[in-house]
N, C-alpha and C positions, 0 to 999 in steps of 0.2 A: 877509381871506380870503372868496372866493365860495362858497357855498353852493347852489347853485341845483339840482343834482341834488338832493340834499334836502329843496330844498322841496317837489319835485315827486311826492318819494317819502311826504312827509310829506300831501300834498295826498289821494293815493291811496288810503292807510293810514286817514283822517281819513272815506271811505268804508265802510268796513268794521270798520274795531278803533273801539269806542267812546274818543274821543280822539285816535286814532289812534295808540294804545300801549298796552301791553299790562303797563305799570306805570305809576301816575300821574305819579309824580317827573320821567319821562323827557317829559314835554308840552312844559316849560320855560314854566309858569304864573305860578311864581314870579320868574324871571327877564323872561319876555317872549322874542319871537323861536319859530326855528322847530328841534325837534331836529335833533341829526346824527345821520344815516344811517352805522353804520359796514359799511365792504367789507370790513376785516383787521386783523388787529392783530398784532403779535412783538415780544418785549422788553416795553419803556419806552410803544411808540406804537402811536395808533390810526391807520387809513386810510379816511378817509371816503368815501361814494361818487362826491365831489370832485374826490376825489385828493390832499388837504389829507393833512399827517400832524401829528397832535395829540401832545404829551406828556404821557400820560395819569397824573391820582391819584387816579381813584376803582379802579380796577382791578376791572372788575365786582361794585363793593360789597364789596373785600377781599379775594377767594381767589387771583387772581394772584400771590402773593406775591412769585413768582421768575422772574415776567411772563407777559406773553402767547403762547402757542403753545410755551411750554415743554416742548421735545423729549422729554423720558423720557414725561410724561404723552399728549401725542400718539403715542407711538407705543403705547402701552400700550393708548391707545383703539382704534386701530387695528389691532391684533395680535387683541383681545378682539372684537371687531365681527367679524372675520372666522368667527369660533366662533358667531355667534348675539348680537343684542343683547339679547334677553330671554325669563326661562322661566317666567316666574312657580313656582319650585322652586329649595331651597337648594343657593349654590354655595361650592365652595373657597375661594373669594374675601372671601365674606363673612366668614367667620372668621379669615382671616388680616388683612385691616383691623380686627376687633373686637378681636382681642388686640393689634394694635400700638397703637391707639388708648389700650386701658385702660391699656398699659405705658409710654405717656409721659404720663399723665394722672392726677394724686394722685389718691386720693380715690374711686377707683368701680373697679368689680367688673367687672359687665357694661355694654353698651350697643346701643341699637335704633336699628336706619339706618330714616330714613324720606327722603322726597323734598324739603324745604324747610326752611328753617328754622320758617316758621309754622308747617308739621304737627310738627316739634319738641319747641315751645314749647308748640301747643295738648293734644300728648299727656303732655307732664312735666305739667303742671296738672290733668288729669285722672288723671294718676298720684297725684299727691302730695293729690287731691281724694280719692281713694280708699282710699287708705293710711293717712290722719291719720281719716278717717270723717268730715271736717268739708267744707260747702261753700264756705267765703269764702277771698277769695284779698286781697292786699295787692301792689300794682303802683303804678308811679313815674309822674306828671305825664313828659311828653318821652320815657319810653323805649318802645320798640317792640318791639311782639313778634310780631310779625305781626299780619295781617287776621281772625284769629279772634273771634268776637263778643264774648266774655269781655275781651280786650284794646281795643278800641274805644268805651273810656269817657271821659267828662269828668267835670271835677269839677261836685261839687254845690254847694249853697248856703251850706256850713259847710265849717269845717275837718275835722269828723268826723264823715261822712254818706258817707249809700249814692250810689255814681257814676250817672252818668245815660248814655244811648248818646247818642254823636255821630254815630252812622251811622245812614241808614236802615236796618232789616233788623234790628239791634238791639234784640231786646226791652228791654222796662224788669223782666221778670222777670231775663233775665240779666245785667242792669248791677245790680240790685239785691245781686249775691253780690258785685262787684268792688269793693273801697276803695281808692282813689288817694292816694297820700301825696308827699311833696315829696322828690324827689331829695338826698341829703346834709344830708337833717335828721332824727338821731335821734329827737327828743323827738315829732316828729309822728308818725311810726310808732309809737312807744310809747304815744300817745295814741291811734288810731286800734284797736290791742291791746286798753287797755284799756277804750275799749266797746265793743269788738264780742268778751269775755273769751269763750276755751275753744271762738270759733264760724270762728278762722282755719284756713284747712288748708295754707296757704303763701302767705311771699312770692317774688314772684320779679323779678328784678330785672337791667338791664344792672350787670356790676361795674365796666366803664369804659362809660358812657354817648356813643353812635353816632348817634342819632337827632336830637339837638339842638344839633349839631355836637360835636368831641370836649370829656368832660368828665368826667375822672379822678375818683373817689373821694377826698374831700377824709380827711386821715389820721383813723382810728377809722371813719370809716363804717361801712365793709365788717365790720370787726370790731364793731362795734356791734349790727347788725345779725344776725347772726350768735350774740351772746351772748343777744338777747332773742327769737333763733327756739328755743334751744336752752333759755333759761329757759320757753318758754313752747308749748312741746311745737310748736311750727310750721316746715315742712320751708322749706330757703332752697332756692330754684332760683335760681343764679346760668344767665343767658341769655348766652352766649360765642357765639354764631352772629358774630358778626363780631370777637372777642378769641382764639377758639378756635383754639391753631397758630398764632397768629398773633402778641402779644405773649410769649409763650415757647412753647417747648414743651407746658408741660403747661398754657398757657393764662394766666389771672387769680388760678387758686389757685394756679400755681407762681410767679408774678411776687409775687404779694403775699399768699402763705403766711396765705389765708384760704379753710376747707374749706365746702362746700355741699354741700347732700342729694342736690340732684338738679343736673344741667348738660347743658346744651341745644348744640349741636353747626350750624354749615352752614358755606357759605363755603369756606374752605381745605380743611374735611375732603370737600371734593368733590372738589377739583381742577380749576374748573371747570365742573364739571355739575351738575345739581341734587340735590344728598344735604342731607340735613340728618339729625341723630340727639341722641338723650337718653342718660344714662349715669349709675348710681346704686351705691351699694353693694348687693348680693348683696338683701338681705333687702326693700330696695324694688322693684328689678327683678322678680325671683319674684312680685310682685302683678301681673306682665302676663299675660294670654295667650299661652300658652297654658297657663301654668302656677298664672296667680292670677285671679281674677275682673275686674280692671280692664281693657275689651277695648281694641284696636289692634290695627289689618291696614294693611297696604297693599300692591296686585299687585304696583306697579314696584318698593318698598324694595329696595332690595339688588340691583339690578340690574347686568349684571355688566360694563357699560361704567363706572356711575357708581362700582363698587369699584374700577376696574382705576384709572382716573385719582386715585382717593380712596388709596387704595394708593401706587400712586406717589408722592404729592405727601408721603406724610406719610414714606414712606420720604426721599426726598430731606429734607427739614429735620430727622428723627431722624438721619439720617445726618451730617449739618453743623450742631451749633448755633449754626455761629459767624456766620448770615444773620442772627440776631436781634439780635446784636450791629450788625453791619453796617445794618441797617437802623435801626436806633435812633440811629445817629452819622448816617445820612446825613438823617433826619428832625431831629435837632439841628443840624445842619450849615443845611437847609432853614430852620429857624425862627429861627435867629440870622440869615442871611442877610433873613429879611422881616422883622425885627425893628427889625432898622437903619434899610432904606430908608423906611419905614411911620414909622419915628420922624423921621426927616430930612422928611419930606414932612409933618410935622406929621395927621399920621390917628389919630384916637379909635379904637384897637384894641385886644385882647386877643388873643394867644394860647395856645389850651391844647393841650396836646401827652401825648402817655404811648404810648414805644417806638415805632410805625411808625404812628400814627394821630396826627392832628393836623387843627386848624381854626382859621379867623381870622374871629374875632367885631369888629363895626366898633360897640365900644362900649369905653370904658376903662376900666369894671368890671367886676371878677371874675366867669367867667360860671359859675355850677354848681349851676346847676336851669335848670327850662325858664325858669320868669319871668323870671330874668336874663338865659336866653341870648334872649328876645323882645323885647329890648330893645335889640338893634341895629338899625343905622341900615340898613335894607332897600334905601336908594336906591343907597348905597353899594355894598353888596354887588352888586347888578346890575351897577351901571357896574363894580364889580371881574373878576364872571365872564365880562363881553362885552369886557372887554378883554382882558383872559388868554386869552378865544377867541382874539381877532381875533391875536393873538401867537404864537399856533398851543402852546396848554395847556388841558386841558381837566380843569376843576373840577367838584363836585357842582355841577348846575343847582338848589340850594336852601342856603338859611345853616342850614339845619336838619338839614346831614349832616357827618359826619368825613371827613375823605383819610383813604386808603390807599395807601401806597408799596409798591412794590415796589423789590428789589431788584437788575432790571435795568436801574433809574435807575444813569445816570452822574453824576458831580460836574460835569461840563460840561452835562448838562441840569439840574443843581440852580444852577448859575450862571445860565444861562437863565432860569430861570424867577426868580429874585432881581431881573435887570435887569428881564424884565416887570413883577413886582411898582412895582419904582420908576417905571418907565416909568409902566403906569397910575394909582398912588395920586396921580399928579403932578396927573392930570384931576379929580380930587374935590375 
């Protein structure tokens, strides 16, 4: 496929947006080569400024669930745009998404729409900083919680030491409250617990892990974690910004009937647009503003374009549980189909998979922590994602993200993309 509007656009962009993107992931650093410029996208497929049409699996990082330009939510944008996109003042809207939200969602009372997932995550942490009276918080090697400085730590020198920033801009005051512990190892949490006794005020954690490609909770984790927040007075914030609406209805606590204090919300509950929100039971909530001392504002939250599509979408999948079904078979359908050809072509892979997220690690050890998932063969993955390009599929440009399927994938584009799979692993 030719690209050349693209580069042009990319050339231009590369002017003015430092990178010339407006999120790192999209440069194509890790891959090499030059982004694509998308012009449209409906259903299944992107349209580049090409004219190329892609069969798309990252689905703008998730929220597509039921595709692209899915009619009820466009038109709902659209109906509501005509009334005013923003009033900074409470609208009907917003509480008719809060109550639908809470009613297909175990476990919480109320909830607070903000604009991103990262403004989400960075308010449940100062919630749950506030609530517990304690500052240290407990966060996972690989998982992501946005750009908040609190989240932008590396490990230290030891296994049970204070994180250090990897970002400029990052003090070493506020890496000093963060402990980093290893994805799907109890005993390191419990060790990190017990020296830093009585001074945690939450963990928070992906409960299916997005950030370093997909990588489910190996069994007990989740509930492991969970017994030693609850032994040891520390609130859990499960971060569902990409499992939320998305693996079931009520998210990760309804698929794997494990409860969290606080839950972190974007992606699907936008529809699209940029929403993200936190949700807690009654007695945690009550500590925001305007009602508890712990502050959060923000002019656009609740804005009545981002409810009208936010609404919509979560209507449609409470209206039909049986998408999550469907999408769960057609991502088994998907991973048995690259399972084979990957195996016939002799390829050191792993895949891990859980309901409508999945990833192909090009390593044949089980991947579930970052160390392991850093341990694939990088060369490979390139030559995998510039071929699936050139075949007209378009994958995360990085081995350090999950697909996202949507549901107006057809089985004749999950065969498709099976043959490119074989097609390309031929060339490694």
């Amino acid at each position: 496929m030719l690209y050349k509007r693209s580069s042009q656009l990319f050339a231009e962009a590369e002017k003015v947006i430092p990178g010339g993107v407006n999120s790192p992931v999209r440069a194509f650093k890790a891959v090499g080569g030059t982004p694509i410029f998308v012009k449209s996208a409906k259903g299944a497929y992107l349209y580049d400024e090409d004219g190329n049409r892609l069969i798309d699996y990252i689905n703008s990082w998730g929220p597509m669930i039921l595709g692209h330009a899915y009619e009820p939510v466009v038109q709902a944008v659209i109906e509501k745009a005509k009334l005013g996109t923003s009033f900074g003042m409470p609208t009907e809207l917003e509480t008719q998404i809060a109550a639908l939200a809470v009613s297909m969602v175990p476990n919480i009372d109320k909830i607070r729409f903000v604009n991103s997932g990262t403004e989400a995550c960075m308010s449940a942490v100062r919630l749950a900083r506030g609530f517990a009276k304690k500052d240290k918080i407990i966060k996972f090697a690989g998982c992501y919680h946005g750009h908040s400085d609190s989240f932008l730590i590396q490990a230290g020198s030891g296994a049970i030491t204070f994180g250090s920033p990897n970002s400029p801009g990052v003090t070493a005051g506020t890496a000093k409250d963060t402990l980093l512990a290893t994805y799907n190892d109890l005993e390191n949490v419990a060790a990190l617990i017990a020296a830093n006794k009585n001074e945690i005020a939450c963990i928070i954690v992906e409960p299916v892990a997005g950030n370093m490609g997909c990588i489910p909770p190996v069994a007990g984790f989740l509930e492991g974690l969970r017994q030693l927040c609850t032994d040891n007075d520390i609130l859990l914030i499960f971060d569902e910004v990409m499992t939320g609406f998305r693996l079931a209805a009520g998210g990760v606590q309804e698929l794997l009937n494990v409860n969290a204090d606080i839950v972190c919300f974007g992606k699907v509950i936008g529809g699209g647009l940029p929403v993200g929100a936190f949700a807690a039971r009654a007695e945690i909530m009550n500590y925001l503003a305007p009602l508890g001392p712990v502050y959060q504002a923000g002019t656009l939250s609740g804005n009545p374009l981002a409810m009208a599509a936010g609404l919509t979408m979560l209507q449609s999948l409470n209206n039909d549980h049986s998408v999550f079904k469907s999408l769960e078979e057609k991502t088994a359908y998907l991973h048995a189909g690259m399972d084979k050809v990957l195996r016939a072509n002799d390829v050191d892979f792993t895949i891990n998979r859980i309901g409508s997220m999945i990833s192909v690690h090009f390593d044949s050890n089980p991947v579930t922590d970052f160390k392991s998932a850093a341990k694939g063969d990088n060369e490979n993955f390139k030559k995998f994602f510039h071929g699936l390009l050139n075949e007209g599929i378009y994958i995360a440009p990085s081995a350090y993200e999950s697909w996202f399927l949507t549901d107006a994938l057809t089985y004749e584009d999950l065969d498709f993309t099976i043959r490119a799979v074989d097609k390309v692993s031929k060339t490694f």
